[in-house]
N, C-alpha and C positions, 0 to 999 in steps of 0.2 A: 624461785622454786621451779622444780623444771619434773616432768614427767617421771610417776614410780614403775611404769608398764616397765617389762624386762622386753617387749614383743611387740613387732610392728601389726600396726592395726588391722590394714589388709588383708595381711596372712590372717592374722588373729583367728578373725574372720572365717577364713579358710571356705572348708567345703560344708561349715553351719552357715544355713540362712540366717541375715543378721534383719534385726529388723528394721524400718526406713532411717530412724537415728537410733547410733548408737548412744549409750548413758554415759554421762559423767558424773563425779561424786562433789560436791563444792567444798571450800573451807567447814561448811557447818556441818558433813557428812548429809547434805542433802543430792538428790539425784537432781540434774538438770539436762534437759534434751538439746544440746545447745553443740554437742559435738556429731559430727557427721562419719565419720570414719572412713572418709573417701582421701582426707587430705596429710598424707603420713607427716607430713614436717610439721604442721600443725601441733595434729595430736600427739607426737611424742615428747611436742616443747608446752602442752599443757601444764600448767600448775598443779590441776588437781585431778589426773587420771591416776585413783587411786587412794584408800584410804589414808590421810594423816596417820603419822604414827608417831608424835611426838617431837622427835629429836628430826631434823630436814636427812641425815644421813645416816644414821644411826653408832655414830662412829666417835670414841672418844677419843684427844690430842695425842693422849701417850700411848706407846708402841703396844700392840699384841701379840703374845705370847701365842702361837698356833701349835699342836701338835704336829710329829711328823707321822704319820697312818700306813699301815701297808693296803695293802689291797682286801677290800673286803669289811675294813675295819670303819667304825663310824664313831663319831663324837660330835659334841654340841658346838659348834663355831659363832656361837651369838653373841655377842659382848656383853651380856648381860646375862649369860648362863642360866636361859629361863627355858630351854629345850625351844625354842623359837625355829631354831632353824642346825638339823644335824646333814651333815656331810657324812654321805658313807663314800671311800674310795675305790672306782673300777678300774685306775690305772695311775702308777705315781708318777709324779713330774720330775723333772729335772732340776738340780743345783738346788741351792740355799733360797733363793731370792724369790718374793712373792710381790704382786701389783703394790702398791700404796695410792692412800687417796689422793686424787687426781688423776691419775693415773689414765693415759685410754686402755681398756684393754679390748683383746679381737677375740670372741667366742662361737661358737656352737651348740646350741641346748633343744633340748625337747620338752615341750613341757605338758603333764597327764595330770588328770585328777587323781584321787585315789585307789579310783575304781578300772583304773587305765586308760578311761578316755583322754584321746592325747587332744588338745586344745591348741597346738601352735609349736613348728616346727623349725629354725634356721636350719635343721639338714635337710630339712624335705625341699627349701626352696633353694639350696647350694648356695648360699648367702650368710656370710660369717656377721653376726650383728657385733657392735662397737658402741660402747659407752663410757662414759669418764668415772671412774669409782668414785664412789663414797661419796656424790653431790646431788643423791636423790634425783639422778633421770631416770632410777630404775626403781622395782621394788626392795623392800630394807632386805627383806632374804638375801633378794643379790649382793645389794653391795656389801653385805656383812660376810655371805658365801664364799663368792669369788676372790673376798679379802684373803682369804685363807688357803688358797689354792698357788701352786707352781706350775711353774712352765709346762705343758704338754700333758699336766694332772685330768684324768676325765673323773667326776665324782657324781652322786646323784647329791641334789641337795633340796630335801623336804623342809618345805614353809609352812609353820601354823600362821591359821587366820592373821593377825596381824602384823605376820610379815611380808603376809600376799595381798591380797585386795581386800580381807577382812569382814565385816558384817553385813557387807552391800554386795560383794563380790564384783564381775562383771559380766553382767547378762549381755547375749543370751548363753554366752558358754561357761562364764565361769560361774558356779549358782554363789549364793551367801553362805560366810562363814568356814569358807572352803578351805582344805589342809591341799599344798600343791608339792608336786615332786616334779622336779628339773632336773634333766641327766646333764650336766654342764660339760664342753670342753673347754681349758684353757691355751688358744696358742700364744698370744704373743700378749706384749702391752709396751707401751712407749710412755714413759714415764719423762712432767713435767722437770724432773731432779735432776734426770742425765740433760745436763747442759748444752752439750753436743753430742747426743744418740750415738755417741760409740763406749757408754761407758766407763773415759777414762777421767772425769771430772763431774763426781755426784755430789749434789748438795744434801746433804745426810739429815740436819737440822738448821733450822733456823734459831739460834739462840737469843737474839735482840732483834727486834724488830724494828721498822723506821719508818718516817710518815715523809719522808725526803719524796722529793719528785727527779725523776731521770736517773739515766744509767750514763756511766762512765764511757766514750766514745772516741774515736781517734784522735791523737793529739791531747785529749784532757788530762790534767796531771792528779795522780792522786795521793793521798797519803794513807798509809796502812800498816796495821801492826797484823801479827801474822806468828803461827810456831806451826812446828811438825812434830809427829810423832808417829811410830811403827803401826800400822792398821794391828785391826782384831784380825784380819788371816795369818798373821803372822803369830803364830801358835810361840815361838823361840822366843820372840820379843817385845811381843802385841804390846805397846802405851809405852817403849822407849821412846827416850827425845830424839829428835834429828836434828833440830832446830829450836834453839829457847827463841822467848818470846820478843821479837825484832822489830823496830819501827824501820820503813822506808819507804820514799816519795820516788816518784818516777811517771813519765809520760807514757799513753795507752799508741802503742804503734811504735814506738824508740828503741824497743828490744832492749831496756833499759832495767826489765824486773828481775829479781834475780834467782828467778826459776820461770821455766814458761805455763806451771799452768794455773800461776798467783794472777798474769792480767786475764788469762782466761775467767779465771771463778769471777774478780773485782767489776769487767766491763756486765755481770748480770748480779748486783750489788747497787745497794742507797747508799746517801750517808747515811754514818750512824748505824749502819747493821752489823750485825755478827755471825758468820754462819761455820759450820762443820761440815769442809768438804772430803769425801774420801777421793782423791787421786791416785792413777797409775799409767805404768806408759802403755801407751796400744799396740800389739806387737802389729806394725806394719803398717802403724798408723803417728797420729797424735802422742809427741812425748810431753807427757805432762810434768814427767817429775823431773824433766833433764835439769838441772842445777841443785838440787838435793839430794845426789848421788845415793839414790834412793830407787828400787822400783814400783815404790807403793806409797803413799804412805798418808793419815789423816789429818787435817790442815784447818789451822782455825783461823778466820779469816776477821777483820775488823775493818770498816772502811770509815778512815776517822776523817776524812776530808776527799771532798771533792770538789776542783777546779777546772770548769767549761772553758774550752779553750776553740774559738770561732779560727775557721779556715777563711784565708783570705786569698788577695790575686792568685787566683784558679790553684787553689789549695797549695800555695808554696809558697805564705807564709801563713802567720796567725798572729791572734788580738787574744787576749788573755785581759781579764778585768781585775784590777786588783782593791778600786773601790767604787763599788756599787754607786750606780746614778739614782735620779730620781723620778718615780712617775714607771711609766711606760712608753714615752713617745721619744721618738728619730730624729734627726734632722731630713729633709728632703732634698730632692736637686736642685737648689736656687735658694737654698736657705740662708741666712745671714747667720753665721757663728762668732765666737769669739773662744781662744784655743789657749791652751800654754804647751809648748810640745820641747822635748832633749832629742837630739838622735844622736847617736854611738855607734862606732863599730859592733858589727854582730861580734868581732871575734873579741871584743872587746879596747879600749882607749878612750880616748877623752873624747869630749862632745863636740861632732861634726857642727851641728848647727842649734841654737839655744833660742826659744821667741817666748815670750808673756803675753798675755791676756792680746793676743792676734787679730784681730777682727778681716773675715773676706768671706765673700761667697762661694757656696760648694757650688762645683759643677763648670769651671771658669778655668780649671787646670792651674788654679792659685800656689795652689802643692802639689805635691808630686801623686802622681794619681793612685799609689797604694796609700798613701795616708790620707786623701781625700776618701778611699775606700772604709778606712777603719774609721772616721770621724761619722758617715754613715750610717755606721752598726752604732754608735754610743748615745747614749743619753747623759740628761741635761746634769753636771759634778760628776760625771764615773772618768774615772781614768782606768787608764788600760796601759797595759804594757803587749807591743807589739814586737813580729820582726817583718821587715820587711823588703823581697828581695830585690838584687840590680836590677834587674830589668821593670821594674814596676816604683822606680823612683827617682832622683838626680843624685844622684849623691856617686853615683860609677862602681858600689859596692853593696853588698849586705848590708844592712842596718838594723840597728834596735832603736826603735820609740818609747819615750814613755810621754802621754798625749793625753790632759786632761781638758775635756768639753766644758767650760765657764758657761757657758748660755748660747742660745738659738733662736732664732724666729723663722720659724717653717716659711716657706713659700706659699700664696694659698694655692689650695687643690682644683684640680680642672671642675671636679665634681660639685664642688660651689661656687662656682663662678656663673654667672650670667652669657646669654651669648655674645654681647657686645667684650666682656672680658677678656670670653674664649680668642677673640679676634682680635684683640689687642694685643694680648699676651703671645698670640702664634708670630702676630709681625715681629713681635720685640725677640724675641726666641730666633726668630729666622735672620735676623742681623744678625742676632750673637754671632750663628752658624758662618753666613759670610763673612765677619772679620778673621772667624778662626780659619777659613778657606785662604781667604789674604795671609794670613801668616803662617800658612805652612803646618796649621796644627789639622790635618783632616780628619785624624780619630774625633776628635772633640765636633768639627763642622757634623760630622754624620751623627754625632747622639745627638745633637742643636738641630736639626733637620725633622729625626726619627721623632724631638720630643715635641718641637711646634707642629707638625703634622697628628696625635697625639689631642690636641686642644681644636682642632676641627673637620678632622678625614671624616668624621660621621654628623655631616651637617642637614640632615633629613629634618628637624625640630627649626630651623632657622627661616625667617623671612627671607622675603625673594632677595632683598636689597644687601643682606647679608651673606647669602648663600653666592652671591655676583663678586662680593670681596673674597668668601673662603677661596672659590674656585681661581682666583689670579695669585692666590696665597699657594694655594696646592700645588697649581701649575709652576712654582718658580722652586717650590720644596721638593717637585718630583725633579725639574730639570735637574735645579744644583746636586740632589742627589747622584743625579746620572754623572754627572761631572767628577764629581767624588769616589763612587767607586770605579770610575775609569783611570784616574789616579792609583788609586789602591789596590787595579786588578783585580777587582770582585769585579768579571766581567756580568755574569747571571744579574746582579744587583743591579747593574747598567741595563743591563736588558729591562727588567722588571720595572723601571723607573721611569726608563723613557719611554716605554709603554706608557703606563700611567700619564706620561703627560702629553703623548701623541691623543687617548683618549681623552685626556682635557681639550686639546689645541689643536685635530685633524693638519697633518701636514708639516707643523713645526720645523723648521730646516735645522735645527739643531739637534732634538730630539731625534729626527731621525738618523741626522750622523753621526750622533752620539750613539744611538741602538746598531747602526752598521756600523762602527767603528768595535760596541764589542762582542756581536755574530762573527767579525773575522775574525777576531782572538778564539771565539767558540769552534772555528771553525764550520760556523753554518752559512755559507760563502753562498748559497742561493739566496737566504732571508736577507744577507747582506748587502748583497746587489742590488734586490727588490727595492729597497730602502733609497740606496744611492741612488736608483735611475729615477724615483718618484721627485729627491732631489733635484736634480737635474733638470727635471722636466722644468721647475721652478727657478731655476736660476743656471744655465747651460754653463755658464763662465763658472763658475763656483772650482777654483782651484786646487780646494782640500779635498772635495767629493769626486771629482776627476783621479785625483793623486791616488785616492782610494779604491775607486774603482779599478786601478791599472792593480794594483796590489792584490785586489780581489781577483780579477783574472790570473794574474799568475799563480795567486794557491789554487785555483782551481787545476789551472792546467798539469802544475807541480802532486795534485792530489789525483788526478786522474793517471798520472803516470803509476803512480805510487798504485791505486789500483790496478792499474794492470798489470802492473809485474805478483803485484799477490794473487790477484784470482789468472792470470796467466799460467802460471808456474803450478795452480790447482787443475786447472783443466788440461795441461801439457801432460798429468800422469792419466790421463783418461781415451788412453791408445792416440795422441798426437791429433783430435781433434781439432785442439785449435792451436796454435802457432804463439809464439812472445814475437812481439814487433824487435827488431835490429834495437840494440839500446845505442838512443842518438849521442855523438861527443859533444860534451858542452866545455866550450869554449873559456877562458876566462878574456879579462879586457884587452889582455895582451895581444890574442892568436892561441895562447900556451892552453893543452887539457887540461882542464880542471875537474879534479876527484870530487862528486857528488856528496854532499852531506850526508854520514852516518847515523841516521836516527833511531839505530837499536831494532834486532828481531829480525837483523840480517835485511833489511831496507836500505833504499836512500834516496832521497831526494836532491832537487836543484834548490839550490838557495834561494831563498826568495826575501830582497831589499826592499827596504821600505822606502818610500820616494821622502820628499823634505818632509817636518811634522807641520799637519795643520795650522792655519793660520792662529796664532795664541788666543784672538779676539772669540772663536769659539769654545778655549775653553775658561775663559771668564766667567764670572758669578753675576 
């Protein structure tokens, strides 16, 4: 239940002294001091600001018949035809179409006793008040009122007692028993129905209702019967067919329906529902009817099936379930499965690869890591049918899966484990990672790194004697990390890691030539240096840190040139202040000029060679 006031409290209020609390009425029509009238959000989401009056909206399912009024003219708009509540018209609105329930609509009103004391203004405070019709956040007057009203209509519309606040009233302004007169204006309202607020896709009725959960969403396939026929504007031919009554399946995002504004209405649809849409195309907008060679027209829609269809490697492909698992639980990263799986050309042929009741662990790159993906998302008998693309399989093409889950044994979870576990289970996880480093597989070594670190980066809960093992655990998960992404050219990652384990290990000679090895890929050739000559200090002979170093001098040097001819060339238009140094000839090996490297934005620099690569033993696991 939600608020009958038509009128914010505040205002209410106005320039009558209210007294320390304001009154509210309970479900029993008792008063209780229990609201304040200082807090608007509050009190207008009160339940019971406001006599009960039976019915929560006063508004019954089937459509109402409104007169149309000239100016001047008034009649009873009550639903109930009990003079409750008459509209006289000061100005008529525009077009056919009036709010319906739900509806928000955006008004104007004033509202007087009968004797003209005005009690509560939205023009006096240039603030247009908003309410959803017919769901009893206002009083029954209004929402039965405004029901009746068009576009830009200004009407007065007088409340008896029980359609305003009734035998209690609301002191101190409104007395009991009170008849109220609201000069209403109606501007606008944004209706739940228009599906996409430009009118060309209204849900007119809901014919069959559905207790289905979710809406249809990209990729999901549906099936749906469906006809057209001529709207009621259509005076010539209002209820001709356009279309008899058609079954057809098709995928949501495939441009596959065969009119566009069927998957518009179907994606805000259950299964099992039935509705009446009126469609037409937007001039300049949304064409709804384009495939019904049609510009209008009314549209009964059925959604007799719906099929969730899961996006997989980074949305290019999908898992479609074609018989439901059991339960609600996954498999995890380390789970032991047992699989039956076909794969097929996407475009279709016989079966690339065929296996039964499979047994292997996820997470080991046993399969190909888009069907390690979909095996993931399944539970324990569902089969799915997938597709799966090249690049996220071995197969060197497109594929279709069809992969049923026999059974699973999770892995257990960090979160129940002990810490002697945690610490087991990180060493055992942190080989995995090193053998997958040894073999070339580095995507897989970095999730085996990211998930043993995972089981004890936050070892604050850990005894001393444990916390002494995480730290020589952490320290070798940050190093190989750093090694890994220096491979992979995530240099940032390299950075971030060797950090990390310079903070473990102060000084580490790897760590740090692994963090300057990728500051000079960063180009942060001071932080790089920094790095190396600490180095140094520690070992002068160190041959790769020497190597590097020279390299780092020269992008500096190569960077500094590079500077100066940009900001050169800027202070040269500033009356010849300062001068461009002679651009020096660089030489190649030969004696011969050698043309400076073009690096784009009219630049260039010298080339700058890398000396041999480090010695391999640094970048061992």
């Amino acid at each position: 239940f939600r608020s009958r006031a038509p009128l914010n409290w505040k205002a209410h209020r106005g320039t009558h002294a209210p007294t320390d609390r304001a009154h509210r009425i309970d479900q029993f029509g008792q008063i209780t001091d229990t609201m304040d009238g200082y807090d608007d959000a509050n009190d207008m989401m009160n339940p019971h600001n406001g006599l009960p009056t039976g019915g929560m909206d006063g508004f019954d399912e089937d459509e109402i018949e409104y007169p149309d009024l000239d100016v001047d003219e008034e009649a009873d708009v009550s639903t109930a035809k009990d003079g409750g509540v008459i509209k006289k018209v000061l100005a008529k609105g525009t077009g056919d179409e009036r709010p319906d329930k739900g509806d928000e609509v955006v008004v104007h009103y004033t509202g007087t006793l009968l004797d003209g004391t005005k009690f509560d203004s939205s023009v006096d405070r240039g603030d247009p008040f908003k309410f959803r019709l017919g769901l009893g956040q206002v009083i029954k007057g209004w929402d039965q009122g405004v029901a009746s009203m068009k576009k830009g209509e200004k009407a007065i519309l007088t409340c008896k007692p029980d359609y305003a606040y009734g035998e209690r009233g609301s002191p101190p302004t409104i007395p009991a028993n009170s008849t109220l007169k609201f000069e209403v204006e109606l501007f606008s309202w944004k209706s739940d129905k228009d599906l996409y607020g430009d009118g060309g896709c209204v849900r007119a009725k809901v014919l069959k209702k559905s207790g289905a959960f979710g809406f249809p969403m990209d990729k999901h396939e549906v099936t749906v019967k469906y006809s057209a026929c001529a709207p009621d504007t259509d005076v010539a031919g209002a209820g001709d067919e356009i279309v008899p009554a058609t079954e057809v399946t098709f995928a949501i995002g495939a441009d596959e329906a065969p009119f566009k504004g069927l998957e518009k209405a179907v994606t805000k649809m259950k299964e099992g529902e039935t509705c009446l849409f009126r469609m037409k195309n937007v001039p300049g907008g949304y064409q709804y009817c384009e495939g019904l060679n049609a510009q209008a027209a009314d549209v009964t829609v059925t959604l007799e099936v719906h099929q969730p269809v899961d996006s997989i490697c980074n949305n290019e492909g999908s898992k479609k379930t074609t018989v439901d698992g059991e339960g609600y639980d996954h498999p995890n990263d380390g789970s032991k499965c047992v699989v039956s799986y076909t794969i097929t050309p996407a475009d279709g042929g016989g079966a690339i690869e065929t296996k039964e009741d499979f047994e292997f662990e996820l997470g080991l790159e046993i399969l190909s890591e888009g069907l390690e993906e979909v095996v993931l998302k399944m539970k324990k008998s569902e089969t799915a049918e997938c597709v799966i693309p090249s690049d996220w399989n071995t197969y060197g093409q497109k594929v279709k899966a069809v992969v049923t889950l026999k059974s699973f044994e999770k892995e257990k979870e960090s979160w129940s484990m002990d810490t002697e576990e945690k610490i087991a289970t990180a060493e055992k996880v942190k080989n995995v990672g090193n053998d997958a480093y040894k073999g070339g597989k580095l995507g897989l070594a970095a999730k085996k790194y990211l998930k043993a670190l995972q089981y004890i980066e936050y070892d604050q809960s850990f005894a001393d004697e444990e916390k002494a093992r995480t730290k020589k655990i952490k320290f070798s998960l940050y190093l190989n990390g750093a090694a890994v992404a220096i491979k992979q050219k995530d240099w940032s990652k390299a950075v971030t890691d060797s950090t990390k384990a310079l903070n473990s290990e102060r000084g580490n000679e790897k760590a740090l030539y692994r963090r300057a090895q990728a500051s000079c890929e960063l180009e942060e050739y001071d932080e790089a240096e920094r790095d190396i000559k600490e180095l140094l200090e520690k070992d002068e002979n160190h041959k790769e840190a020497k190597a590097l170093l020279a390299k780092v001098k020269r992008c500096k040097v190569a960077q500094a040139k590079k500077d100066a001819k940009v900001f050169g060339g800027m202070f040269s238009k500033l009356g010849g202040l300062y001068k461009d140094e002679p651009k020096a000839d660089v030489k190649a090996e030969g004696g011969e000029l050698k043309e400076p490297i073009d690096i784009g934005g009219g630049f260039s620099m010298e080339e700058v060679k890398d000396d041999d690569e480090p010695n391999a033993a640094l970048d061992n696991v």
